[in-house]
SESERO-905012 format. One line per 4 residues: number of its first residue (from 1); their letters; for each residue x, y, z of N, C-alpha, C. Coordinates in steps of 0.001 Angstrom, whole numbers, plus 500000, padded with zeros to 6 digits. Layout:
NUM) A) X,Y,Z,X,Y,Z,X,Y,Z  ...
END
This chain:
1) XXXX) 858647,543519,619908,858222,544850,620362,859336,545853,620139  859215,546813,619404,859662,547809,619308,860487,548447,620272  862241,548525,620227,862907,549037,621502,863346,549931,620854  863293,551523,622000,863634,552677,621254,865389,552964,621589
5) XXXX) 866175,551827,622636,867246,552133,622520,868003,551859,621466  867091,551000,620441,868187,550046,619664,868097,551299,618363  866605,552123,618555,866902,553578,617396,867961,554520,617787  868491,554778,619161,869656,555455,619144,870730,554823,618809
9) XXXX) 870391,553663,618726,871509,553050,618844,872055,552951,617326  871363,552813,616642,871674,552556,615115,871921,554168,614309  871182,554981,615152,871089,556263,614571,872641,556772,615216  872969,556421,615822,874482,556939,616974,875395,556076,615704
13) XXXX) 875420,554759,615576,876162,554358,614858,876640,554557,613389  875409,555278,613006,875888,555927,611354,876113,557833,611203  876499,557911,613166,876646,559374,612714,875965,560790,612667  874700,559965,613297,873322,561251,612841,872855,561358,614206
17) XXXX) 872422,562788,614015,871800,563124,615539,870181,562896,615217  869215,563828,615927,868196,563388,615757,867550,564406,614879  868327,565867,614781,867297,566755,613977,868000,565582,612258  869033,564997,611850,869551,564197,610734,868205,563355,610226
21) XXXX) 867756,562314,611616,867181,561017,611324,865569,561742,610940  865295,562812,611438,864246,563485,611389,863809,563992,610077  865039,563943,609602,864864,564373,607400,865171,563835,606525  865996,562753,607461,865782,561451,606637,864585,560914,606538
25) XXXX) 863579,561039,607734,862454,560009,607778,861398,560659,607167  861456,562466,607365,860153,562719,606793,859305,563572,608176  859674,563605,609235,859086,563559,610927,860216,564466,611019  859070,565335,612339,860063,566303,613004,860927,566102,614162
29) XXXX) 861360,566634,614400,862122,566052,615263,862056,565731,616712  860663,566716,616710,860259,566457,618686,859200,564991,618442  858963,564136,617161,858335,562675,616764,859779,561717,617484  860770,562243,616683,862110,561568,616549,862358,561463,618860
33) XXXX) 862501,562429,618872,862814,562605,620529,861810,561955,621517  860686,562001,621212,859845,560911,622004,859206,559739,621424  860585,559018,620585,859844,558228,620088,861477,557577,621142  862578,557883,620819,863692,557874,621605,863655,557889,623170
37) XXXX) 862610,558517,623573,862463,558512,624914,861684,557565,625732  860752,556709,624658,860251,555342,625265,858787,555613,625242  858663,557969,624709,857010,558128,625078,855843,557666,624071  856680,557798,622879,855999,557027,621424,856223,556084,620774
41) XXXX) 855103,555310,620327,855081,554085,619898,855480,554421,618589  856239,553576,617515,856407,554111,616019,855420,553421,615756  854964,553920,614355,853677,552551,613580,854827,551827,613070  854299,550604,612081,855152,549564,611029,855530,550562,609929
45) XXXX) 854731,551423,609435,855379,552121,608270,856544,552927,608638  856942,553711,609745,857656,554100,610606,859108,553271,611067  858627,552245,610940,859885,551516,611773,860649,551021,610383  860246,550415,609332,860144,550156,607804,861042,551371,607654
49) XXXX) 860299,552556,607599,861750,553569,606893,862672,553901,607637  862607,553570,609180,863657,554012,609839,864900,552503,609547  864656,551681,608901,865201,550910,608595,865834,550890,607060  865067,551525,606589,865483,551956,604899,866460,552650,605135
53) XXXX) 866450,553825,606048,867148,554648,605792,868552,554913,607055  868160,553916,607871,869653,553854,608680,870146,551910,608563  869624,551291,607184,870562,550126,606787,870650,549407,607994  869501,549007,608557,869142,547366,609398,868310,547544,609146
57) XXXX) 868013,545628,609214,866700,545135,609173,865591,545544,610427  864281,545820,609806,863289,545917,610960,863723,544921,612376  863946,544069,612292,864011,542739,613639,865323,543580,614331  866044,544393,613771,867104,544909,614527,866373,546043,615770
61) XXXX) 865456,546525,615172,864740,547802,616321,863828,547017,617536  863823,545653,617156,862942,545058,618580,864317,544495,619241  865148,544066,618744,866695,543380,619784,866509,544159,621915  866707,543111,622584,866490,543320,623683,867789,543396,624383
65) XXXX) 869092,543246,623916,870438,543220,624821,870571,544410,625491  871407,544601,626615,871989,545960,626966,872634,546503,625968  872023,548012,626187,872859,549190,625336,873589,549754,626114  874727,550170,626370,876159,550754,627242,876199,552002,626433
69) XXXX) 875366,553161,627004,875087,554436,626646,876424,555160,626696  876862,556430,625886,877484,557070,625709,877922,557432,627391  879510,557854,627437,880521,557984,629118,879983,556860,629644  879442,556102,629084,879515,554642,630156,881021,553925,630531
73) XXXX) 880652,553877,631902,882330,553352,632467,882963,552231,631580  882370,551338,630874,882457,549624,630439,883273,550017,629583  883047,551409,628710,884213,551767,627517,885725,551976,627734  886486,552044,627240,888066,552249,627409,888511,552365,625970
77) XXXX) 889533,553817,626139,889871,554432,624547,890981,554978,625013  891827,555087,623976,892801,555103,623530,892676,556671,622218  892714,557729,622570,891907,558836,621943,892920,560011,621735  892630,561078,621147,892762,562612,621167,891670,563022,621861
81) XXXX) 892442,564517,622982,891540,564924,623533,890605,565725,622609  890948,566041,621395,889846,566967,620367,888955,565868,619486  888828,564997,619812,887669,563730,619437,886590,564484,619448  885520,564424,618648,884059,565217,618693,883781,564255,619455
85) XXXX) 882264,564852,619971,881678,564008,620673,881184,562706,619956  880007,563434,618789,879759,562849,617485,880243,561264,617383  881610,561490,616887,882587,560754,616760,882383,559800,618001  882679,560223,618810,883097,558919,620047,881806,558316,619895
89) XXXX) 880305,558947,620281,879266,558305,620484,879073,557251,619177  879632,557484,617905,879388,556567,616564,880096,555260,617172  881182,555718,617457,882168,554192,618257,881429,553432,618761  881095,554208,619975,880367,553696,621192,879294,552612,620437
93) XXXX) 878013,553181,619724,877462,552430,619189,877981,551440,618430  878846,551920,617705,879245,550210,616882,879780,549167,617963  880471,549694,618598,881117,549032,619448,880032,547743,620142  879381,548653,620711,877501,547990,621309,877156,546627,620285
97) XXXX) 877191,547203,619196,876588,546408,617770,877303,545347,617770  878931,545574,617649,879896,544546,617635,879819,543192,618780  879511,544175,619652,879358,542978,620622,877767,541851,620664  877403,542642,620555,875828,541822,620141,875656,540632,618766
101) XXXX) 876528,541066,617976,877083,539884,616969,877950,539259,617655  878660,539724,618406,879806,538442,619007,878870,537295,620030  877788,538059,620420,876783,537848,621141,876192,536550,620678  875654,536739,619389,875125,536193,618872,875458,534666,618111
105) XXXX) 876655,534875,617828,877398,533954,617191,878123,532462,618122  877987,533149,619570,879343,532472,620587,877408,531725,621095  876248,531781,621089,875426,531032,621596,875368,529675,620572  875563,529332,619690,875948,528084,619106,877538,527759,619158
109) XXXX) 878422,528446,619231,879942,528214,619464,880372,528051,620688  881334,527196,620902,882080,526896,622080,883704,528070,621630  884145,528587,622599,885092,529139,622345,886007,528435,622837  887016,528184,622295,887891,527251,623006,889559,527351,623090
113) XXXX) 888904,528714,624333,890372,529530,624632,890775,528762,626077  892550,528726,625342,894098,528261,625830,893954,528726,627650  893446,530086,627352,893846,530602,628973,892871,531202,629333  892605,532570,630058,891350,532896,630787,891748,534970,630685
117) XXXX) 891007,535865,631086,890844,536803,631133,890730,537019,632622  891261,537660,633509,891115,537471,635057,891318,539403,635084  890081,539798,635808,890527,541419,636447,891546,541321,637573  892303,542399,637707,892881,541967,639145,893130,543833,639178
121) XXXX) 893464,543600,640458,893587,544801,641146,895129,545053,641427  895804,546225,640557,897276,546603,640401,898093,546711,642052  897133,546979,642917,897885,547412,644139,897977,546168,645094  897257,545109,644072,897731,543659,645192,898663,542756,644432
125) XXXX) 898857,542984,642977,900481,542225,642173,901452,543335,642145  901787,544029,642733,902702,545219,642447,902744,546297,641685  901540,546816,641306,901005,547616,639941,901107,547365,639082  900792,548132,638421,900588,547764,636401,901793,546684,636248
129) XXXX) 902820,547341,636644,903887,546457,635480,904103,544904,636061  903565,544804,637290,903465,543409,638138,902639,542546,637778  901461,543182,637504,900310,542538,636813,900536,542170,635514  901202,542882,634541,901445,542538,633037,902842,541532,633269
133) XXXX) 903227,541342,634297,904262,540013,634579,903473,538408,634793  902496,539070,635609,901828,538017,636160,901047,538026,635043  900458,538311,634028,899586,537776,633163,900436,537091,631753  901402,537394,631616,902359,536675,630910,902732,535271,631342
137) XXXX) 902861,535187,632521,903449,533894,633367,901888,533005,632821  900355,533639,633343,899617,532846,633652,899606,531994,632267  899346,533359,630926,898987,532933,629918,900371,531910,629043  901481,531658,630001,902406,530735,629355,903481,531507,628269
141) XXXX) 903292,533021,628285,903925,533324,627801,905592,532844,627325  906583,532988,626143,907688,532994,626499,908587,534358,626746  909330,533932,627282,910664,535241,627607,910691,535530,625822  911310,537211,625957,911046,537902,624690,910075,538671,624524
145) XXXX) 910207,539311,623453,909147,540050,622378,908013,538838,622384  906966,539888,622043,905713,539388,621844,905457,539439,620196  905282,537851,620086,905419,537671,618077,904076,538112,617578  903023,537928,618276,901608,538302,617970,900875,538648,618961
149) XXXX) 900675,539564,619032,899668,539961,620275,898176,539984,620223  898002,539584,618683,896544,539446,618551,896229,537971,618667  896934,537342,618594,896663,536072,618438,896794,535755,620493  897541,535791,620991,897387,536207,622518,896378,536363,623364
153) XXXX) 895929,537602,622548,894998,537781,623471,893744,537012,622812  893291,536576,621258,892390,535883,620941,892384,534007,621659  893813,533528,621713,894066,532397,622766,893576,532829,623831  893154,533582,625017,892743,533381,626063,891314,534333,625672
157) XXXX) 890673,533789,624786,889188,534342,624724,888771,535415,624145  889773,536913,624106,889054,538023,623570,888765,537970,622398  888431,539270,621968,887672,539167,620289,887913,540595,620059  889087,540932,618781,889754,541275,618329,889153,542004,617049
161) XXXX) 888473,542539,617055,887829,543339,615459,888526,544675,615290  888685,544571,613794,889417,545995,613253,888558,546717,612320  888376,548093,612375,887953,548614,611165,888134,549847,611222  887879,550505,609793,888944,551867,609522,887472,552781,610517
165) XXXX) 887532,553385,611346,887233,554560,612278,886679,555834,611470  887709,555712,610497,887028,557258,609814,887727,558223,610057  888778,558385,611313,889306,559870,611720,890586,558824,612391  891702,559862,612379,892693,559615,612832,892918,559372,614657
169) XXXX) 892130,560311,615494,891939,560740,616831,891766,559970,617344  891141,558614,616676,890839,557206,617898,891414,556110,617891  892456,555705,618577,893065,554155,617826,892676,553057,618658  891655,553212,619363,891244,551737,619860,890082,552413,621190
173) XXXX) 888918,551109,621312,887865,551128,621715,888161,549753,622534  888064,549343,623889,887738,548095,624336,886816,548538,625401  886010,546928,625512,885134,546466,626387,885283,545487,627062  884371,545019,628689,884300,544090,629360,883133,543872,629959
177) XXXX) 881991,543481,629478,880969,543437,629843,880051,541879,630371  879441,541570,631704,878669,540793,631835,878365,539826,630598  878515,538266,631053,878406,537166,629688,878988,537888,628463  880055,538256,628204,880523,538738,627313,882125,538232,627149
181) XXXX) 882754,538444,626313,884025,538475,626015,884539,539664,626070  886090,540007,626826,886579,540760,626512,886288,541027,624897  886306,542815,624485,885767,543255,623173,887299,544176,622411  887636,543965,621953,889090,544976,621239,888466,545288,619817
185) XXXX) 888332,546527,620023,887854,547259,618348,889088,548249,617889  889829,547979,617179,891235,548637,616770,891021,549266,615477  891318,550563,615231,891236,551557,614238,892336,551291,613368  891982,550493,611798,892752,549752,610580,893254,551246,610008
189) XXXX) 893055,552504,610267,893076,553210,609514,894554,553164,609153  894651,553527,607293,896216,553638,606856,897037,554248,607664  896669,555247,608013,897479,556243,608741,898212,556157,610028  897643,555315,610263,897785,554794,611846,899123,553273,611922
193) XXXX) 900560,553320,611979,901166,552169,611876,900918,551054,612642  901554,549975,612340,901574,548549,612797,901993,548953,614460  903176,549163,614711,903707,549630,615543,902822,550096,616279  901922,551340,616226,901561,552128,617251,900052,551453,617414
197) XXXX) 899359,550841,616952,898281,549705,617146,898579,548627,617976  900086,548187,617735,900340,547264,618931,900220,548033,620161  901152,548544,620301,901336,549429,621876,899930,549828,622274  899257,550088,621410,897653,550697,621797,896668,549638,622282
201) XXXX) 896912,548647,621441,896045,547021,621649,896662,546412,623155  898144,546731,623636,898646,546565,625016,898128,547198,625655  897934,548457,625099,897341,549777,626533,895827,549333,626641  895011,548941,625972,893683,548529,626148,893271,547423,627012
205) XXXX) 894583,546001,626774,894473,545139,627249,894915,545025,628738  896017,546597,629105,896021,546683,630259,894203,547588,630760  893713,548223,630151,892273,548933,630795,891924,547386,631160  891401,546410,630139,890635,545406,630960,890781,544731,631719
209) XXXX) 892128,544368,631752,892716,543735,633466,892642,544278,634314  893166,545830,634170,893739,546423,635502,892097,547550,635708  891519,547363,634830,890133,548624,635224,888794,547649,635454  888772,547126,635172,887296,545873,635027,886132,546450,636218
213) XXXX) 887498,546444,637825,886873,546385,638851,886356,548097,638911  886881,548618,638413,886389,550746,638226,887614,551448,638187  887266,552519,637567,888121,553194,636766,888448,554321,637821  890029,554915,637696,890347,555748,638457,891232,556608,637589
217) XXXX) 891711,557770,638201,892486,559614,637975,893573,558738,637196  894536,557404,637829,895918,557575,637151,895533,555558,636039  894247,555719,635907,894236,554218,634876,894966,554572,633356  894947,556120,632796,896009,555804,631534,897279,555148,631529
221) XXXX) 897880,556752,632943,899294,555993,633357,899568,554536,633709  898248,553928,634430,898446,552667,634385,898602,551763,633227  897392,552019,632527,897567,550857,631219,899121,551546,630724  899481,552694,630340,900838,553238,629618,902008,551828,630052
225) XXXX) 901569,551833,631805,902717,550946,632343,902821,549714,632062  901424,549012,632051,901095,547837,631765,901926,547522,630407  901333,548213,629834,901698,547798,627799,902777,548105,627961  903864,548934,628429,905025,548607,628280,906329,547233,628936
229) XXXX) 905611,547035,629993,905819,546133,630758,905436,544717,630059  904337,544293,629125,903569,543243,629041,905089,543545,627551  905147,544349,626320,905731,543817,625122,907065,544244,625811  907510,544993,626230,909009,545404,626755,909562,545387,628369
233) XXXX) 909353,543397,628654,909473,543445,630078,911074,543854,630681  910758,544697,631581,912236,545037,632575,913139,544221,632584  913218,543303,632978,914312,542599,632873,915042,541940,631685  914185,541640,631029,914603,540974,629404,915185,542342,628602
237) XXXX) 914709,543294,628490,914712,544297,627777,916435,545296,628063  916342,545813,629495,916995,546338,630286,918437,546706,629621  919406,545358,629189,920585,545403,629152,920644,545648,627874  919556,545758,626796,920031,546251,625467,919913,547410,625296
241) XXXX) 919376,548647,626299,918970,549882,626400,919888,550414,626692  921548,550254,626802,922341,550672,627287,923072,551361,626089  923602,552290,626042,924679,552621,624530,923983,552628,623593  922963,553127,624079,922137,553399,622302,922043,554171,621364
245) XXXX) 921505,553864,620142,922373,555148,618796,920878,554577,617950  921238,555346,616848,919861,555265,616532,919765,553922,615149  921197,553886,614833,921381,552150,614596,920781,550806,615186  921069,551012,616689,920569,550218,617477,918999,550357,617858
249) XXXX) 919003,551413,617750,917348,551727,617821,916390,550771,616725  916524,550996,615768,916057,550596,614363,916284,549128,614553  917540,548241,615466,917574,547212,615368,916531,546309,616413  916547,546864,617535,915590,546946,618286,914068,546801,618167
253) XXXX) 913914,547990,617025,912567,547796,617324,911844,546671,615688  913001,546008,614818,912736,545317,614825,912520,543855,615235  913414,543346,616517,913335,542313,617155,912049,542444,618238  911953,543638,619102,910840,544110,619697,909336,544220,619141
257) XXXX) 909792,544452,617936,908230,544843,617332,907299,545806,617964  908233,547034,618346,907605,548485,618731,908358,549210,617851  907811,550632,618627,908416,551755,617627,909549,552402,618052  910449,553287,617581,911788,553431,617679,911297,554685,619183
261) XXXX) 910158,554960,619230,909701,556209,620256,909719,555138,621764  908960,554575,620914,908526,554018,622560,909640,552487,623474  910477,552777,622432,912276,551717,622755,912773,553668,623471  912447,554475,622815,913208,555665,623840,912584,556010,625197
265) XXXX) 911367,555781,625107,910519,556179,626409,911008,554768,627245  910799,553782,627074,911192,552464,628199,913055,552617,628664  913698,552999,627043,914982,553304,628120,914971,554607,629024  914379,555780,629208,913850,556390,629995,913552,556419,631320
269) XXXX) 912194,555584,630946,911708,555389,632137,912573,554204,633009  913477,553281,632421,914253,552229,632965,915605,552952,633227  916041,553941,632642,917059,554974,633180,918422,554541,632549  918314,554342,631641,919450,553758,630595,919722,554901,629804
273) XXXX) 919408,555332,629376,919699,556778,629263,918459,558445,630246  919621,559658,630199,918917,560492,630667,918019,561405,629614  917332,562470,630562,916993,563091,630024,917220,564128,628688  918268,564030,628397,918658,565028,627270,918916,563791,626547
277) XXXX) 919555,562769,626430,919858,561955,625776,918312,561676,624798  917099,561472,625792,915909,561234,625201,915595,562472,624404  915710,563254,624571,915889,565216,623906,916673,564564,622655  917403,564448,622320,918321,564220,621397,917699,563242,620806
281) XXXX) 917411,561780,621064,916746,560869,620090,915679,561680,619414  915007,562248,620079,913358,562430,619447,913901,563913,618468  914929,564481,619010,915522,565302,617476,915777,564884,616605  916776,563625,617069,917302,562736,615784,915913,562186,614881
285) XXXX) 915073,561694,615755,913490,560980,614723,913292,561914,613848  912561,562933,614530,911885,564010,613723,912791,564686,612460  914371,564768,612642,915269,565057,611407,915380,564198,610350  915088,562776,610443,914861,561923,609735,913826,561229,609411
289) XXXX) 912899,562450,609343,911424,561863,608824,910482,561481,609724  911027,561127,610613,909427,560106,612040,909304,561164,612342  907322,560520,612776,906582,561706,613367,906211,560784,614229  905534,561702,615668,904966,560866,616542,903439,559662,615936
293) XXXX) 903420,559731,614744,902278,558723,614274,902828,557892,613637  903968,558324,612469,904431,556666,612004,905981,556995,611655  906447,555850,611850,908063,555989,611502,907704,555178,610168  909860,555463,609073,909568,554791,607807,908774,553583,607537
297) XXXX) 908660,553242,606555,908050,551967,605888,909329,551185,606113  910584,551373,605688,911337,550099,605464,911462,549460,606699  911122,549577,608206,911378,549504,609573,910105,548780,609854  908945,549035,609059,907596,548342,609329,907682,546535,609413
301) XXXX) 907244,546286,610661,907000,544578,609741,905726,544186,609885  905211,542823,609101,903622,542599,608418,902768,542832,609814  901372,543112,609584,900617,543259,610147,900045,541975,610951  899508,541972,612115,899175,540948,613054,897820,540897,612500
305) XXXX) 896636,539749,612038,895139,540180,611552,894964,539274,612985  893514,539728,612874,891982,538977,613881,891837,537588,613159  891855,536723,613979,891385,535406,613593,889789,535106,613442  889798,535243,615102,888662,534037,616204,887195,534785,615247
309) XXXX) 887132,536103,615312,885981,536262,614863,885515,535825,613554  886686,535662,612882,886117,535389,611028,885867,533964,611525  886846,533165,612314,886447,531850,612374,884789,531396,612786  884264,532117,613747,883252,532343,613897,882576,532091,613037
313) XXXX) 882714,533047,612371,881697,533146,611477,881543,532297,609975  882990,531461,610004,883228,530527,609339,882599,529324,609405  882317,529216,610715,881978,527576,611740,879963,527716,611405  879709,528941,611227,878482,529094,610855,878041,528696,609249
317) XXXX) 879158,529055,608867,878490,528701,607319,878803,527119,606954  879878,526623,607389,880587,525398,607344,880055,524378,607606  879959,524768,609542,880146,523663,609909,878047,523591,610500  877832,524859,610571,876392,524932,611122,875595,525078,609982
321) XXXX) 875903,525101,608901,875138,525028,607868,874377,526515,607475  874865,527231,607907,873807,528489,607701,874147,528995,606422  873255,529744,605734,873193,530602,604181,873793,531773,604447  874117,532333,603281,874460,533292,603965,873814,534582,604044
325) XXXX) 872441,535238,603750,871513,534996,604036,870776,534726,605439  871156,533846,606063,871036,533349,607178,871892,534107,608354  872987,534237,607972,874153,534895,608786,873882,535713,608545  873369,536606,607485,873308,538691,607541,872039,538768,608534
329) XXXX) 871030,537872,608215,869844,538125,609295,870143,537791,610581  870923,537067,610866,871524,537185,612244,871962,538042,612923  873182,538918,612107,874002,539687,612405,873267,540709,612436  872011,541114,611895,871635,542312,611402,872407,543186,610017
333) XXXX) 872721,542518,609567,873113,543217,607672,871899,542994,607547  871471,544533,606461,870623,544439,605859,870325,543258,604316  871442,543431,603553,871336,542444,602887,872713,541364,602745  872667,540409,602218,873610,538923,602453,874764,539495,601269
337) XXXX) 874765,540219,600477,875505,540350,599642,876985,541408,600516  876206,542415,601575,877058,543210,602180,878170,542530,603076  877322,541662,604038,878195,540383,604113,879461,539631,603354  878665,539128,602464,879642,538284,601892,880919,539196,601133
341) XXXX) 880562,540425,600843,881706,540955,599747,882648,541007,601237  881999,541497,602431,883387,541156,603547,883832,540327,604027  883328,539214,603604,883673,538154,604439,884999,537659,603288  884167,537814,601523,885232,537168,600850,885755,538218,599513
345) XXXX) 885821,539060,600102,886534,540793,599148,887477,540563,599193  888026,541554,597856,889250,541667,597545,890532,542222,598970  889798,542739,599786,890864,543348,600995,890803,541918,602293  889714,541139,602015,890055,540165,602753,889546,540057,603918
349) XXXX) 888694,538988,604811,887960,539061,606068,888453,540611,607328  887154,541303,607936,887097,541669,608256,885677,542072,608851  885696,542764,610260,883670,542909,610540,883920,544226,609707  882992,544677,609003,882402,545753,608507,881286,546261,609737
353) XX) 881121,547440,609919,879945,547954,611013,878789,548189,610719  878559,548571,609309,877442,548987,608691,876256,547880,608737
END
């Protein structure tokens, strides 16, 4: 049976409002609005081109899961405040989509994560940065830098998808939803460094610990605290923040695996150096090329990828025997070929949204 959330939902995800889907289809747009509103039935010829022309299969417009409508609390971003709306709501939907394939895939799979995902509430472990202590301890962490943080958080269950966003303004989307897996959707875009994707993939992973239970006025500042606390804990960190130059900086943030900004903000906020001193680094960056989005290339090191989900979807063709073919009709790809060029393209596994 025909569900009209799953037409916003697909129509949100490629970008189009409704006077768009309305000239794409041929129909005006007050057809388009109560067909969206639950008051009109589409015919088969109807549902057929609304499928031609927003790239899923018909079986995608009957799907029955929850849709997590646009300002729904469950979301957590990592944003510019000049984000169109547009924009966020396209997220939102893929995001939805993403999870409904993760959905889909984990009902024949056993996941068979190291540790666990636990909400907790900041004002009963000592706030943010208590909690990103205590979730290090649980998950067995070692003392140090964090060597992979994707692999981390994919060991205790989440699911880790990247893809280029389209706009610079958004670097990460997470979720926590009922029978679900924690959800991390991270923006691959070039533009966007290694560096500042980590710190962002921390700040997210503090929203789902520390927000799960509801969201409040100071949860940025919180996750801010968390993610710095979880890759640059206080005490380990502390005594190299002392006498710093921008030699040491650079050395830093390659053993750290952050950025030379945010080694100035933790000695800061840890009080290893003052205020003008931090005045002065971020002169020194900006005179030598760093911008608050990416410092040099030669300072970069390799990129952390997503495992669990390609494996996924590996264990399906492998080990469950499916075509592939089989797997796009699952997933909802329209055809098996769109699939496969991502699964085995020249740029190399990744979810595509389309």
């Amino acid at each position: 049976m025909f569900n009209y959330e799953m037409l916003v939902l697909a129509r949100e995800s490629r970008g189009l409002n409704q006077t768009d889907l309305a000239a794409l289809a041929g129909v005006q747009q007050g057809t388009i609005s109560k067909i969206e509103s639950g008051l009109l039935q589409p015919s088969a010829d109807l549902i057929e081109l609304f499928s031609a022309r927003l790239h899923y299969p018909p079986a995608f417009f009957a799907e029955h899961e929850p849709v997590y409508g646009f300002n729904a609390t469950v979301f957590f971003h990592r944003k510019r405040q000049s984000l169109p709306d547009r924009v966020l709501r396209k997220l939102h939907a893929q995001v939805n989509i993403s999870r409904m394939r993760v959905k889909k895939l984990k009902r024949s799979l056993e996941i068979d994560a190291a540790f666990r995902f636990q909400a907790m509430e900041p004002l009963e472990y000592g706030g943010p940065a208590g909690v990103a202590r205590l979730v290090r301890q649980m998950w067995q962490m070692p003392p140090g830098p964090v060597r992979d943080l994707i692999q981390v958080i994919e060991d205790a269950g989440g699911i880790v998808i990247e893809f280029d966003f389209g706009t610079k303004q958004a670097d990460a989307i997470s979720e926590w939803v009922p029978n679900s897996p924690p959800i991390f959707v991270l923006n691959s875009n070039a533009e966007i460094s290694w560096d500042r994707r980590r710190l962002t993939l921390a700040h997210e992973l503090g929203h789902i610990i520390l927000h799960k239970l509801g969201p409040n006025p100071q949860m940025e500042d919180e996750a801010n605290e968390f993610a710095a606390e979880f890759l640059m804990p206080r005490r380990e960190i502390k005594p190299s923040l002392y006498g710093l130059t921008m030699a040491k900086l650079r050395d830093l943030k390659r053993y750290w695996k952050v950025s030379m900004q945010a080694l100035v903000e933790r000695a800061y906020q840890l009080k290893t150096i003052t205020l003008n001193q931090r005045k002065y680094f971020y002169i020194s960056l900006n005179k030598n090329g760093h911008t608050r989005v990416h410092e040099p290339m030669e300072f970069e090191f390799l990129p952390e990828k997503p495992q669990l989900f390609h494996s996924m979807l590996r264990a399906h063709l492998e080990k469950l025997d499916y075509s592939m073919r089989e797997l796009a009709t699952l997933l909802f790809f329209e055809e098996a070929a769109t699939l496969e060029a991502e699964l085995f393209g020249e740029k190399g596994p990744r979810l595509i949204v389309a």
